[in-house]
N, C-alpha and C positions, 0 to 999 in steps of 0.2 A: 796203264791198263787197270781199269776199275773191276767191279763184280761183271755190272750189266755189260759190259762190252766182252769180258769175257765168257758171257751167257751166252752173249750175239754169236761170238766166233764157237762156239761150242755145237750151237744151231746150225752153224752154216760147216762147219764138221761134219756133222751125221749127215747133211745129205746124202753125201755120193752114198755112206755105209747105208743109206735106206734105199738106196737105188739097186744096191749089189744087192741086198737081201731081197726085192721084191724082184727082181730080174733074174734070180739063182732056187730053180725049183730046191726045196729040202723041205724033209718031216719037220713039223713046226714055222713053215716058212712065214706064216701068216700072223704066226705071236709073236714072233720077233720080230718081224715089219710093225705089227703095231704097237708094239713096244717103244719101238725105236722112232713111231713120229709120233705117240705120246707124249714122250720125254721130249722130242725137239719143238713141242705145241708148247710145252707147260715150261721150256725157258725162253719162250717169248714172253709168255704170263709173267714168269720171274723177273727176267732184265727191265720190261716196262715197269712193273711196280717198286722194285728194289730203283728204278734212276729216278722214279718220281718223288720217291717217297726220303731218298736220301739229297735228292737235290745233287744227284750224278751224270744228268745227260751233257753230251757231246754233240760236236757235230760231226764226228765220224758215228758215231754210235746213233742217229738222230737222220742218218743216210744208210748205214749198215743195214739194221734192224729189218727196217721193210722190204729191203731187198733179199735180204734172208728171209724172212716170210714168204714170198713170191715167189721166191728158188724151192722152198719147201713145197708151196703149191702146186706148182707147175710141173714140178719132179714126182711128183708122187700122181698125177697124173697124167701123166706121159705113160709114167710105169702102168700104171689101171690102164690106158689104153693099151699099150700093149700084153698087158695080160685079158683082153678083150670084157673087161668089165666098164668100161666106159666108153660113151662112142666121139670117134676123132671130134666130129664136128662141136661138141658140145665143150670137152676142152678148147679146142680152139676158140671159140666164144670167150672161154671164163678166161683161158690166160692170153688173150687179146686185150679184153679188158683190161687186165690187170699193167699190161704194156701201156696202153693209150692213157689210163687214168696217169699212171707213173708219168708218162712225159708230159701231162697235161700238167701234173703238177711241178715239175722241174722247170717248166714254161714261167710258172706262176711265182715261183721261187727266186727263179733268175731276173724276174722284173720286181722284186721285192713283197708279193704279192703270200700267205701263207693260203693253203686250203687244207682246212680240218677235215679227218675222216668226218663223214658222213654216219649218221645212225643207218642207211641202209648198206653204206660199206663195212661195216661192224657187222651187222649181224648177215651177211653175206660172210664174212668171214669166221663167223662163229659155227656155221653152217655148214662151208666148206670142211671146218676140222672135224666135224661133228658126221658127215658125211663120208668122208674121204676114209675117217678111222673106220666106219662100219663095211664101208668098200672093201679095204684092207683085207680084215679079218674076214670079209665074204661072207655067201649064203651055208657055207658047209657049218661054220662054226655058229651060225646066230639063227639061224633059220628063216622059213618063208616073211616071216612080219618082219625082218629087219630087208628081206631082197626088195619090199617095197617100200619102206624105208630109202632104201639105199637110191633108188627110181625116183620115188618123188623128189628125195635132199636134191638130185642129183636138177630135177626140171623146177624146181625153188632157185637151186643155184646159179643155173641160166638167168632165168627169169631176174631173180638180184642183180646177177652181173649187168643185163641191159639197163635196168631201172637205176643203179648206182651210177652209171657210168651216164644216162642221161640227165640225172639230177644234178652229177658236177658240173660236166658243159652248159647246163641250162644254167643254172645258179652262179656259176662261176665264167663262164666263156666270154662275154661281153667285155667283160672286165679284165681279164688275163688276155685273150688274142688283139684287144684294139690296140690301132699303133700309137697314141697316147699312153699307152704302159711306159712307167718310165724303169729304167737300170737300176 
């Protein structure tokens, strides 16, 4: 067990505690949800830089990671939709994507094949954390300029999620689905 793997499992810890806190109305419910996917943003930040930088990655750690990422995601906006600050159809866009690109790339993996994030799945994802914290904490606590804020991040992050997700298949599909892939 190294730092960054135990940054990953750290991450993937506070889920559920960021699910209770946004699912369990209390005074302050909204500084301590964003508190608590702050910290679980910024030991993503940590575990990638501390394994690159030490020359620590895994391949548990190298599979964990991004699935922890996408459990953060997808969790925290589940929660937003059911606190009616995001609507169904638009999560299900983002974390469909996030489903399809993932097996697209397990496809591509499992034929030997590697696919780099993309610069528009990066800042899709910069976006989302950037969006999701302001979601979080709401219009009570940030006021009218962040409620559209929150509206555009949220029709940007759509819009990324289809353009990232067509950029891979396009870029990548040919090459990862033909039967000529070899094992």
């Amino acid at each position: 067990m190294n730092i960054p793997m135990l940054l990953t499992i750290t991450r993937i810890v506070a889920i559920p505690v960021l699910v209770v806190i946004m699912l369990t109305p209390f005074p302050g419910q909204e500084i301590v949800a964003f508190a608590v996917f702050i910290f679980a943003c910024l030991t993503d930040m940590l575990d990638g830089f501390w394994a690159r930088r030490k020359k620590m990655t895994t391949v548990l750690g190298s599979l964990l990671d991004p699935m922890a990422d996408k459990l953060l995601i997808a969790s925290a906006l589940i929660c937003l939709v059911e606190s009616h600050l995001v609507a169904s159809w638009m999560a299900i866009i983002i974390i469909g994507r996030e489903i399809a690109v993932t097996g697209f790339r397990a496809i591509a993996a499992s034929r030997g094949f590697n696919i780099p994030a993309s610069g528009l799945g990066k800042l899709k994802m910069t976006l989302e954390t950037i969006t999701i914290s302001i979601l979080i904490l709401g219009p009570d606590h940030l006021g009218i300029v962040f409620k559209l804020a929150q509206t555009a991040g949220l029709w940007l992050i759509v819009a990324l999620a289809l353009f990232s997700a067509i950029e891979y298949f396009a870029r990548f599909g040919s090459r990862v689905l033909s039967e000529n892939s070899s094992s």
